[in-house]
MILORO-142393 format. One line per 8 residues: number of its first residue (from 0); their letters; for each residue z, y, x of N, C-alpha, C. Coordinates in steps of 0.2 Angstrom, whole numbers, always signed. Last residue first. Layout:
NUM> a> Z:Y:X:Z:Y:X:Z:Y:X  ... .
! end
This chain:
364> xxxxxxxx> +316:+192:+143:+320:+184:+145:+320:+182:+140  +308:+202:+139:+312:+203:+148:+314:+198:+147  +296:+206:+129:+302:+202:+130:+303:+201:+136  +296:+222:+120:+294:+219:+127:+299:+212:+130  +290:+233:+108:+293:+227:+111:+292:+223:+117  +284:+247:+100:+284:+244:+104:+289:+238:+106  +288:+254:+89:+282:+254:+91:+280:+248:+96  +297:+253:+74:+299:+252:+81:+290:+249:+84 .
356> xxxxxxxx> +306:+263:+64:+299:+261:+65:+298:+259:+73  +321:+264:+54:+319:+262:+62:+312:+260:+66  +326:+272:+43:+322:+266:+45:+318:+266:+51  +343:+276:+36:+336:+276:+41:+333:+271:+41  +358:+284:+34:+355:+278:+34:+346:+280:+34  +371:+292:+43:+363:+294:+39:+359:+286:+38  +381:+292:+51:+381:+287:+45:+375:+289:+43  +376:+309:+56:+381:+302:+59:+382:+297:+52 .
348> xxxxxxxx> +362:+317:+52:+368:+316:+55:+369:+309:+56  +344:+323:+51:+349:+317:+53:+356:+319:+56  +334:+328:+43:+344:+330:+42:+348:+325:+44  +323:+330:+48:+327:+326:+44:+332:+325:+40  +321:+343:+55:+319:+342:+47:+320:+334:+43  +328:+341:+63:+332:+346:+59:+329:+343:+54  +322:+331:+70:+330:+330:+70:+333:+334:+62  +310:+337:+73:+310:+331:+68:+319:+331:+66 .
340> xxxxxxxx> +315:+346:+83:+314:+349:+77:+313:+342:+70  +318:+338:+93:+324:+341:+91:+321:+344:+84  +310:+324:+92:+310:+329:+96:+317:+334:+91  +318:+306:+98:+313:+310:+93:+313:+320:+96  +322:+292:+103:+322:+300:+107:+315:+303:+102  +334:+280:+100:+327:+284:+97:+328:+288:+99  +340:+261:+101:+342:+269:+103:+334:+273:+103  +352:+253:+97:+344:+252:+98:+347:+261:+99 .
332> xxxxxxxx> +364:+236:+93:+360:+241:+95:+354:+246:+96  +369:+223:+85:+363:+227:+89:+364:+235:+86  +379:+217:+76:+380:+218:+83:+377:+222:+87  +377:+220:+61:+385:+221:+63:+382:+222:+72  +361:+229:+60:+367:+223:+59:+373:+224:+61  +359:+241:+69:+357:+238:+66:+360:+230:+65  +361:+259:+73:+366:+251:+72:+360:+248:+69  +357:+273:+85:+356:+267:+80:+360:+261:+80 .
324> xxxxxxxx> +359:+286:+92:+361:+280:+93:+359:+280:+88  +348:+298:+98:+349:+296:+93:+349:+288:+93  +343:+311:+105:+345:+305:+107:+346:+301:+104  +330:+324:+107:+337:+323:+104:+336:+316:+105  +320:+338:+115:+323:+330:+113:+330:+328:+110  +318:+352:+119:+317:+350:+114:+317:+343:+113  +325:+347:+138:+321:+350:+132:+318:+350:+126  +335:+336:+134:+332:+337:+137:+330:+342:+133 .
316> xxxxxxxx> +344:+329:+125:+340:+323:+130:+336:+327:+134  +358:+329:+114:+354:+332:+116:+350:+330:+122  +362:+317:+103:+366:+320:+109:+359:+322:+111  +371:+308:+92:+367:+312:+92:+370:+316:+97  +375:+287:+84:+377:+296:+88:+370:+300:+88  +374:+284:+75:+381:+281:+75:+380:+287:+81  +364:+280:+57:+367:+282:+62:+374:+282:+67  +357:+263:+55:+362:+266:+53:+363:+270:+58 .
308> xxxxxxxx> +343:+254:+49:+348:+255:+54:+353:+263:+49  +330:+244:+42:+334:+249:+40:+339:+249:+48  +314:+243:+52:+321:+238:+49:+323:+245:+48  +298:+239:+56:+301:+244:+54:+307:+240:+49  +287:+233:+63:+294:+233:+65:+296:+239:+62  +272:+235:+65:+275:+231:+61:+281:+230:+59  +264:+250:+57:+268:+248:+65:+271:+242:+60  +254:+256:+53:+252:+249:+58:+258:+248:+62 .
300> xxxxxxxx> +257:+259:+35:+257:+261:+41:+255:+254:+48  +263:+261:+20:+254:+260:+23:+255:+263:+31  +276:+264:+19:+273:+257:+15:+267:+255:+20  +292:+266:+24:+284:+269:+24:+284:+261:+22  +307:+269:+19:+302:+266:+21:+295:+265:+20  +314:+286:+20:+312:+281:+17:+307:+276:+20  +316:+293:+33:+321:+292:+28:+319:+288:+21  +311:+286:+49:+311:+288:+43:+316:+288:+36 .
292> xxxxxxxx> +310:+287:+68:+313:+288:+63:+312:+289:+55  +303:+277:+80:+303:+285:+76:+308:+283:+70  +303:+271:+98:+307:+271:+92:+308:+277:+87  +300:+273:+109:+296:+269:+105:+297:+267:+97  +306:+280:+118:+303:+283:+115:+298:+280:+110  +317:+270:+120:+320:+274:+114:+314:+279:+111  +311:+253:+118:+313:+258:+123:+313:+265:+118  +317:+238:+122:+315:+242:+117:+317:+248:+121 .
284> xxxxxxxx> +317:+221:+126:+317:+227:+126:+316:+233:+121  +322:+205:+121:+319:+210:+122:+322:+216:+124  +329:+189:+127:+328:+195:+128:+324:+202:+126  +331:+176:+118:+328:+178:+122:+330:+186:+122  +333:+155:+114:+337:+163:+116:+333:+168:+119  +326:+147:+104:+326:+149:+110:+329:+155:+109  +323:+143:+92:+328:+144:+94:+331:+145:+102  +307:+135:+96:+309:+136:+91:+317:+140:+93 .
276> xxxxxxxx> +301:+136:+113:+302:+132:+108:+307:+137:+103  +288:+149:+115:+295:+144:+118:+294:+141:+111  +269:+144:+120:+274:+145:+115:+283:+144:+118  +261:+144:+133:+264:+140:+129:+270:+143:+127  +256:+157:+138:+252:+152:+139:+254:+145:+132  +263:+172:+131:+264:+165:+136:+259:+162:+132  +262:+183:+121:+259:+181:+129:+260:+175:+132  +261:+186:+107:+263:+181:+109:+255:+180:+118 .
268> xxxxxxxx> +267:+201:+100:+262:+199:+102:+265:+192:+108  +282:+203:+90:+280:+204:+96:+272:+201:+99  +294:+206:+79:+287:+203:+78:+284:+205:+85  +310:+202:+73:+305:+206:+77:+298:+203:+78  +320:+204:+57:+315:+202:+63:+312:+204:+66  +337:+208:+60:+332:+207:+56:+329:+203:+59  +351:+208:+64:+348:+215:+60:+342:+214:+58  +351:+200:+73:+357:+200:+66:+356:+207:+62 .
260> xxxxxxxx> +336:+193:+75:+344:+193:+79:+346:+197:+72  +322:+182:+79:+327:+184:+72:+333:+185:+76  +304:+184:+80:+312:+183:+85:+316:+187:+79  +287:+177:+81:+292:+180:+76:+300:+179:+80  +272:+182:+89:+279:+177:+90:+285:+180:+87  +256:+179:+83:+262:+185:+85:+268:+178:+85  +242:+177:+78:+245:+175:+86:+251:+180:+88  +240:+173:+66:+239:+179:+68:+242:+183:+76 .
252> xxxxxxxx> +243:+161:+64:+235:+165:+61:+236:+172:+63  +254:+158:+70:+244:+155:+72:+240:+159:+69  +268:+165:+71:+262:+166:+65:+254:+164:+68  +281:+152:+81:+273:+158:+83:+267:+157:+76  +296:+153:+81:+292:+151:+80:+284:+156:+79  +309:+162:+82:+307:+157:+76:+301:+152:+76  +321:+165:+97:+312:+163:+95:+313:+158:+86  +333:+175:+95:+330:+168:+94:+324:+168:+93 .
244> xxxxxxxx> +340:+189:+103:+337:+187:+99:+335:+180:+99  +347:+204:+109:+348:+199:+109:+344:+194:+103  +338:+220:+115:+341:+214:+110:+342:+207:+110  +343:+233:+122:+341:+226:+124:+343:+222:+118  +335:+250:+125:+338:+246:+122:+339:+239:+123  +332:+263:+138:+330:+257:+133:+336:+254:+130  +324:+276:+146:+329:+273:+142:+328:+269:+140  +316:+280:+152:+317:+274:+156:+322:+271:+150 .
236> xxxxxxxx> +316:+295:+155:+311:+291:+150:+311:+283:+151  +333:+301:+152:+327:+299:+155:+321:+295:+151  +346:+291:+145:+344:+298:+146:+338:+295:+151  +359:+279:+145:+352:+281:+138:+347:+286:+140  +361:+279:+158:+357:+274:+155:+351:+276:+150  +372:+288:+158:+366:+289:+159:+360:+286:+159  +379:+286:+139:+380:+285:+149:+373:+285:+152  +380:+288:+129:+385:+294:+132:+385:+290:+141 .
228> xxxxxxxx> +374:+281:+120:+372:+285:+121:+375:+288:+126  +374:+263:+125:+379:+268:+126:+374:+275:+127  +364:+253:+128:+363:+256:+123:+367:+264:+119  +366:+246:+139:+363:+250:+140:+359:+253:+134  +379:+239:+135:+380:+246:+140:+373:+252:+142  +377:+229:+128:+383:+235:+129:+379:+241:+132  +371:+222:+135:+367:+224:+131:+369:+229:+128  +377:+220:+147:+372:+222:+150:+369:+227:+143 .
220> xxxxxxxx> +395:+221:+147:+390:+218:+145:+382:+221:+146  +401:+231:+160:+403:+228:+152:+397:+225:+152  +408:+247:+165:+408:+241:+165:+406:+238:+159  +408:+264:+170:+409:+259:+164:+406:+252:+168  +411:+272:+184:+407:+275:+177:+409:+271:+170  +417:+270:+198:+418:+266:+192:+416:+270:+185  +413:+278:+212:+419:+278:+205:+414:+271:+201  +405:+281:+220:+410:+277:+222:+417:+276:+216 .
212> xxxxxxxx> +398:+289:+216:+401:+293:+221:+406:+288:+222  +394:+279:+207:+393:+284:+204:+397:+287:+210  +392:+264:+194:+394:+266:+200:+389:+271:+200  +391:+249:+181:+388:+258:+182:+392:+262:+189  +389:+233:+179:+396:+239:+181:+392:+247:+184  +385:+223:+171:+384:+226:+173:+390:+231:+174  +381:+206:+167:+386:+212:+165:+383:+217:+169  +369:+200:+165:+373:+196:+161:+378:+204:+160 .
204> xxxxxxxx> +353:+206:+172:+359:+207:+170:+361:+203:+164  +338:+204:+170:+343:+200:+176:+350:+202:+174  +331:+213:+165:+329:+207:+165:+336:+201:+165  +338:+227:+168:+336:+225:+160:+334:+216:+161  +337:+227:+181:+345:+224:+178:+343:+222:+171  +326:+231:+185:+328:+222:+186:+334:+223:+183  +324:+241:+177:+319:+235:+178:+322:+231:+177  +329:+250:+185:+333:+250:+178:+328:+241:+173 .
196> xxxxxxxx> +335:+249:+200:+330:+248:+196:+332:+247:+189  +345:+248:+211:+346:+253:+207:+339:+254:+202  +355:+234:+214:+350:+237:+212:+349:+244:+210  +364:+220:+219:+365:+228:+221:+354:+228:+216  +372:+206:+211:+364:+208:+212:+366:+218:+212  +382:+192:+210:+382:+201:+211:+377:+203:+214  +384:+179:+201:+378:+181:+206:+381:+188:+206  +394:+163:+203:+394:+169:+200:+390:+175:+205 .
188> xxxxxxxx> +387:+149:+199:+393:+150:+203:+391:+158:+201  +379:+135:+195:+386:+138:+191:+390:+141:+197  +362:+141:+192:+369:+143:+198:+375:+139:+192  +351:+139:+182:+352:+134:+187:+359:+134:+191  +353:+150:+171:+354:+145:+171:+356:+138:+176  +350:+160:+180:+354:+162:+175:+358:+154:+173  +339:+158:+187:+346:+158:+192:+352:+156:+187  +328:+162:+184:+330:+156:+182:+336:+153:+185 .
180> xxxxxxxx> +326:+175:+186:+328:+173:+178:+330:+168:+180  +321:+171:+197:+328:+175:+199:+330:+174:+194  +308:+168:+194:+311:+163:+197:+320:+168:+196  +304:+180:+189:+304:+174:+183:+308:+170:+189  +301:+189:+200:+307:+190:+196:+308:+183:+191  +293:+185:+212:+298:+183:+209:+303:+183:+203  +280:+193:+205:+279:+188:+205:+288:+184:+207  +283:+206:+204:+283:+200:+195:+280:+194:+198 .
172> xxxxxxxx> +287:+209:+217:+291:+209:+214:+288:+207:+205  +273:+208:+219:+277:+202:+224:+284:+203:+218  +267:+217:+215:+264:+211:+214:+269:+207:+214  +275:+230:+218:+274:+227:+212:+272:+221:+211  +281:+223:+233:+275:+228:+229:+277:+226:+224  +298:+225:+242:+292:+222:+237:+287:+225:+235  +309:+228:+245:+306:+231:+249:+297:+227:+248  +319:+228:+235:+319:+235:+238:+311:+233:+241 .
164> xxxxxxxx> +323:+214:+230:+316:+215:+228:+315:+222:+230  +337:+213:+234:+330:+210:+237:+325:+212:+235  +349:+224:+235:+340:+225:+231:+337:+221:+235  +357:+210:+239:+358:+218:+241:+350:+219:+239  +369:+198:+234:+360:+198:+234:+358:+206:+234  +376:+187:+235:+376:+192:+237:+369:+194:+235  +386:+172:+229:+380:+173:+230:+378:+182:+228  +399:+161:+231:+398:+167:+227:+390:+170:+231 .
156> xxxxxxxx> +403:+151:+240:+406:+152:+229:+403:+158:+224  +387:+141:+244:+393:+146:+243:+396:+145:+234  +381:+130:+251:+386:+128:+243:+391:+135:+245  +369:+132:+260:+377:+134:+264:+381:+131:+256  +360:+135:+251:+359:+129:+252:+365:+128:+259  +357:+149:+246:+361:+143:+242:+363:+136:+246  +350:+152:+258:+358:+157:+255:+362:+151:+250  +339:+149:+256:+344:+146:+262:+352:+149:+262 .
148> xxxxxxxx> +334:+154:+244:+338:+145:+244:+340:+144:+247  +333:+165:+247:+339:+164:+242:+340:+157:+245  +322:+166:+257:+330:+167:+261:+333:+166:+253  +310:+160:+248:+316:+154:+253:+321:+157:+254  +311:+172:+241:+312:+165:+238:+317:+160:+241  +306:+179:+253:+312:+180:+250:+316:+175:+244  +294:+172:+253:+298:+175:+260:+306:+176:+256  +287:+175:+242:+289:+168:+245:+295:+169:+249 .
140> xxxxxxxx> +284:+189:+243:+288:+185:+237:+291:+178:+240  +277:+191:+253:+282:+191:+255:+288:+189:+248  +271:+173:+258:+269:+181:+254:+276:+183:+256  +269:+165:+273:+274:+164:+267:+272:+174:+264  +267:+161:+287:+263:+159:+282:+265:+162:+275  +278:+166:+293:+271:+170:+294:+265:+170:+290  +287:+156:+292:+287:+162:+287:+282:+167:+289  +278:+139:+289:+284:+144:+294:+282:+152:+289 .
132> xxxxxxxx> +277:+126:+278:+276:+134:+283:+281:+135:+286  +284:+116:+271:+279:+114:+282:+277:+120:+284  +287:+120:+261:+293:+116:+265:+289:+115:+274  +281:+126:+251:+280:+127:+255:+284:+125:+262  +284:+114:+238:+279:+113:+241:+276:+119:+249  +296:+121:+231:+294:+114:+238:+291:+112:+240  +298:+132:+228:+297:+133:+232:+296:+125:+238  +306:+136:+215:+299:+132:+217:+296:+135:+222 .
124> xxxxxxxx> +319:+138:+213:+315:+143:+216:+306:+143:+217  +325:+127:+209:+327:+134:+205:+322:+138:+208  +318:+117:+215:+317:+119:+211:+319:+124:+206  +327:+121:+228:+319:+120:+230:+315:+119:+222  +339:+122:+231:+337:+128:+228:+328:+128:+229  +344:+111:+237:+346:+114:+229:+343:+118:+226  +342:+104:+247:+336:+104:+242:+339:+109:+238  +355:+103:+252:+349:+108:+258:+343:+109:+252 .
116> xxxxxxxx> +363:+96:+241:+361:+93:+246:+357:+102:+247  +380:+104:+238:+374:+102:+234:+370:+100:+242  +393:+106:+243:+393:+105:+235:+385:+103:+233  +400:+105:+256:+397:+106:+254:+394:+104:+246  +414:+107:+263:+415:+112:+255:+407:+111:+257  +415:+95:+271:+419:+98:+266:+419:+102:+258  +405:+100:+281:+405:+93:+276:+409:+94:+269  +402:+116:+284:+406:+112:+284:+406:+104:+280 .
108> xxxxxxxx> +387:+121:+288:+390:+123:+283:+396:+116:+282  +377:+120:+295:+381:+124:+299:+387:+123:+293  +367:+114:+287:+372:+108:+294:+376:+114:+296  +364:+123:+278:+369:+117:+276:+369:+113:+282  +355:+134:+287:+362:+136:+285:+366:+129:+281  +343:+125:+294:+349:+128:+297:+357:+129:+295  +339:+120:+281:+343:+115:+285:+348:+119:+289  +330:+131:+277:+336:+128:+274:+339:+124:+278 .
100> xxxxxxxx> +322:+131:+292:+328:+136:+289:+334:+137:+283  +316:+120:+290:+318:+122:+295:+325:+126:+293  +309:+121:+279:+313:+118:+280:+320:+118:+285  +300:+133:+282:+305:+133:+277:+309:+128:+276  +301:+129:+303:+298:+129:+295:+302:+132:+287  +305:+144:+315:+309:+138:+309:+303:+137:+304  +305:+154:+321:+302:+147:+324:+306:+141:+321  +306:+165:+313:+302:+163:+312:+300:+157:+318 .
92> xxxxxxxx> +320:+164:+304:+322:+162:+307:+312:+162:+307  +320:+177:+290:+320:+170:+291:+319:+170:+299  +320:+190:+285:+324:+187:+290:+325:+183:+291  +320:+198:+271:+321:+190:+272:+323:+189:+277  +329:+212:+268:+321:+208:+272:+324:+202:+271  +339:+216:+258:+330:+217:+257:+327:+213:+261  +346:+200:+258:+344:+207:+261:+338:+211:+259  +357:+190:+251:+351:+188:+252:+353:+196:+253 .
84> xxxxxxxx> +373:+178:+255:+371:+183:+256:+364:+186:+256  +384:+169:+249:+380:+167:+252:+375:+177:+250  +402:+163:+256:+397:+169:+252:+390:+166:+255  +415:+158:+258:+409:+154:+256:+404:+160:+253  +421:+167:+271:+421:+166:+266:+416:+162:+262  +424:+163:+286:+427:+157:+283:+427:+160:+274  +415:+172:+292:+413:+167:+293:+418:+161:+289  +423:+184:+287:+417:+184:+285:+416:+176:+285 .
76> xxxxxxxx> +441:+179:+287:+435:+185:+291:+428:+179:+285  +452:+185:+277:+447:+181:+275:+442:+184:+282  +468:+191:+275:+462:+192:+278:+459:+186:+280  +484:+197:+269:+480:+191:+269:+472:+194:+270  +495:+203:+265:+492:+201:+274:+488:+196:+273  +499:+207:+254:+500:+202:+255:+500:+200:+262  +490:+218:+252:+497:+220:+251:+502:+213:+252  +477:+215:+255:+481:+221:+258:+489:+219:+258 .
68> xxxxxxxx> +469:+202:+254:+475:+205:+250:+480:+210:+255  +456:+193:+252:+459:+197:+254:+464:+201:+251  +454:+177:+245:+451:+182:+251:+453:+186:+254  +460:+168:+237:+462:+175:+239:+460:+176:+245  +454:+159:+220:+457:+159:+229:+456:+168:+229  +452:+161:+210:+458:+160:+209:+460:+157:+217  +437:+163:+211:+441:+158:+206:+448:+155:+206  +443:+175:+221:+439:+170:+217:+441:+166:+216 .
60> xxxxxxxx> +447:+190:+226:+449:+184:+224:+442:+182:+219  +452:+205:+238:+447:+200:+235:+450:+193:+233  +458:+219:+239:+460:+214:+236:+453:+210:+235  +462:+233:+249:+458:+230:+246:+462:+223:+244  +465:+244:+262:+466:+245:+254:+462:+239:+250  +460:+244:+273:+466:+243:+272:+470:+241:+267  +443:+235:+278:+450:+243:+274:+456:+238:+274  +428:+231:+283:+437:+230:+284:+439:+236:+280 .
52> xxxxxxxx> +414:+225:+279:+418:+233:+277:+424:+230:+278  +413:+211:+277:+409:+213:+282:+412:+220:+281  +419:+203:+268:+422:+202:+274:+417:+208:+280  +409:+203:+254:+407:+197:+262:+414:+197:+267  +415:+211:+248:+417:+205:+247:+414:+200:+251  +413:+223:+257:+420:+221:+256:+420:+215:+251  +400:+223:+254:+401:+222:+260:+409:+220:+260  +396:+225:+241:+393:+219:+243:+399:+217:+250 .
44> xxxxxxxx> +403:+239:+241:+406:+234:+236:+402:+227:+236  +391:+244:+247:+398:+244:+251:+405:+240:+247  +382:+245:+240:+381:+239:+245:+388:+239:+250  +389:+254:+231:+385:+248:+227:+383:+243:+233  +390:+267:+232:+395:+262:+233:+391:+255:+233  +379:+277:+229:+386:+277:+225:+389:+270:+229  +369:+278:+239:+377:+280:+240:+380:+283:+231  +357:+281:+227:+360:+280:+231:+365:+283:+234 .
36> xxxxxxxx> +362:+276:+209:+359:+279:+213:+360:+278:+222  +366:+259:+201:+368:+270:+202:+364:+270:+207  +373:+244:+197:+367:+248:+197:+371:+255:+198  +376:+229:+199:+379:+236:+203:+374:+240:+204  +377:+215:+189:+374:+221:+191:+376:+228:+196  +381:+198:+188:+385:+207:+187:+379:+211:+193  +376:+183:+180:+372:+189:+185:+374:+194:+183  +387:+169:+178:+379:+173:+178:+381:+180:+183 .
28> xxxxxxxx> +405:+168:+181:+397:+167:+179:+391:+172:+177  +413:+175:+180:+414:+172:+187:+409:+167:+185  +413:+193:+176:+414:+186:+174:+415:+183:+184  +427:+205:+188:+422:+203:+185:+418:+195:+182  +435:+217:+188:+437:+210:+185:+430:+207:+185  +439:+230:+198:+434:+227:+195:+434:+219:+194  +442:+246:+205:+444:+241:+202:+439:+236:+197  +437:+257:+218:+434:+253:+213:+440:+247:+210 .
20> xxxxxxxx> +434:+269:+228:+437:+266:+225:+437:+264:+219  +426:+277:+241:+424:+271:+236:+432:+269:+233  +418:+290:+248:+427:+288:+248:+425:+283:+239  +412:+302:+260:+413:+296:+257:+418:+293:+254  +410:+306:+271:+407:+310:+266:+407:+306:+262  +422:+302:+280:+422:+311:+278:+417:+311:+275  +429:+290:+269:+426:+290:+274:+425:+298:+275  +438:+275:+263:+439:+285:+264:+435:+284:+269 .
12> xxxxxxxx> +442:+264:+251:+440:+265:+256:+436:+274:+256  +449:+251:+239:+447:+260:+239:+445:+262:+249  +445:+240:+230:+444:+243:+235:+445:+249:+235  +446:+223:+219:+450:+230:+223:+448:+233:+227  +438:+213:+212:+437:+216:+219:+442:+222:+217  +439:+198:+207:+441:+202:+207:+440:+206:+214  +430:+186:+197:+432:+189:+203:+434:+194:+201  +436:+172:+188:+435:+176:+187:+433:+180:+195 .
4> xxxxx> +445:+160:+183:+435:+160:+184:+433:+167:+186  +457:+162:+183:+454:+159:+186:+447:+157:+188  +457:+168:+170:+460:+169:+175:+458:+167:+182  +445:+163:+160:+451:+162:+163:+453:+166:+167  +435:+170:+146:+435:+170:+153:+442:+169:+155 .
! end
């Protein structure tokens, strides 16, 4: 990552039940996360990179332009920043067709800095065929579809997204999320998604930055971070793992899809309609209560995931539960919530070598 590909937010800003102060490098590609609870900071670090939170104390820069700089006198208002901005509510324009409202925001949008035609985001979203409703026709999955594309469709440099899916049902939320996956790939410009869903970052996360009364918790890699026993990630029953892995190819005879990453292979029940292709990059999950522990490899057993690992932490999870980091290969990750008395009668310490019975997988991308 250059210097120049990069964003950076400086802010510190005091409020009497409030006080944000963040330092933050972040890629200047794919999808950084601003996951924590409510009021840690997370839509108020949306707000000082629109121009929309004034302070005194701030630095914004992208790809090596300078939005805002305290210490330089340098202020960017809102209207001259290339952001493109999406809200929990859609808030389309309702005496506008979906047409209608893309068009709105790329004829507002200077000849100059336009970089893609009004269409851009009619196939990252699929959303072309709804181009003649008005948004009273439109689910609310759609609804929010189209406000990205009309947020793409301005050629911002940087694309805001405050918990669009906050105000979703389950339905409508697994009905967009595949489209948002596919941002990953179709943007080259750099997305900052607010959520506090441990859901949508495990899907949607390239990097992720942990916020917390307006601190800075940790940063870093999606896959990093949410396998750190010592951040509140690992804790709860929501804990998970993310593995990085390659489709091999799907066992017909016995309809399972085989995924190879650097500690072994995973075996997963094959749900897509059509197979991926061979070496496909993909996503799983794992969740730490789906993972038991043995100190020799079982032979007669149904689980079919069971790889050597290696001890790397041990941290108390709650009443009678323990937490236990796992290595597997040089890279991965994984992480196991056994009960504290299994702990003792294992003798699990730190290096204990193990085998990792792994109940469950789930692939998120």
């Amino acid at each position: 990552m250059t210097a120049t590909s990069e964003l950076v937010l400086r802010a510190r800003l005091k409020r009497p039940d409030f006080e944000l102060a963040v330092d933050l490098r972040l890629p200047g590609h794919g999808i950084t996360v601003l996951f924590g609870p409510s009021g840690s900071g997370k839509t108020t670090c949306l707000r000082v990179l629109a121009g929309l939170e004034r302070t005194d104390n701030a630095q914004v820069v992208i790809g090596g332009q300078t939005w805002q700089d305290s210490g330089q006198g340098v202020w960017l208002p809102t209207h001259r920043r290339s952001v493109g901005y999406v809200f929990q509510e859609a808030s389309l324009f309702a005496h506008l067709t979906v047409e209608g409202n893309l068009r709105f925001g790329h004829d507002r949008t200077p000849v100059a800095q336009r970089r893609h035609d009004w269409r851009h985001g009619l196939n990252l979203l699929g959303i072309g065929h709804l181009l003649r409703r008005h948004p009273h026709e439109l689910s609310g999955g759609e609804r929010q579809r189209v406000a990205i594309a009309r947020a793409l469709a301005t050629s911002p440099t940087l694309l805001l997204m405050d918990e669009p899916l906050a105000a979703l049902d389950a339905a409508r939320k697994a009905e967009i999320l595949p489209w948002l996956e596919q941002l990953h790939e179709g943007l080259d410009i750099p997305v900052v998604y607010v959520t506090h869903s441990i859901d949508e970052a495990a899907r949607l996360a390239d990097h992720m930055v942990l916020l917390k009364e307006g601190r800075v918790q940790a940063q870093g890699s999606a896959v990093e971070l949410m396998a750190r026993a010592d951040l509140p990630l690992a804790h709860g029953d929501s804990a998970a793992a993310l593995v990085e892995a390659v489709t091999c190819g799907l066992q017909s005879d016995s309809g399972l899809c085989e995924l190879r990453f650097d500690g072994g292979t995973l075996l997963l029940p094959q749900t897509r309609t059509k197979p991926l292709p061979e070496r496909t990059p993909v996503r799983v999950r794992i969740q730490a209560r789906d993972v038991s522990l043995s100190l020799v490899k079982p032979e007669q057993t149904s689980v079919l995931n069971i790889l050597p690992a290696t001890i790397t932490d041990i941290s108390d999870d709650g009443p009678g539960q323990v937490l236990i980091g796992l290595r597997l290969g040089e890279q991965t990750r994984m992480l196991s919530r056994i009960s504290r008395l299994s702990c003792q009668r294992l003798g699990i310490t730190r290096d204990l070598q193990v085998y990792a019975q792994i109940k469950g997988v789930a692939m998120v991308r």
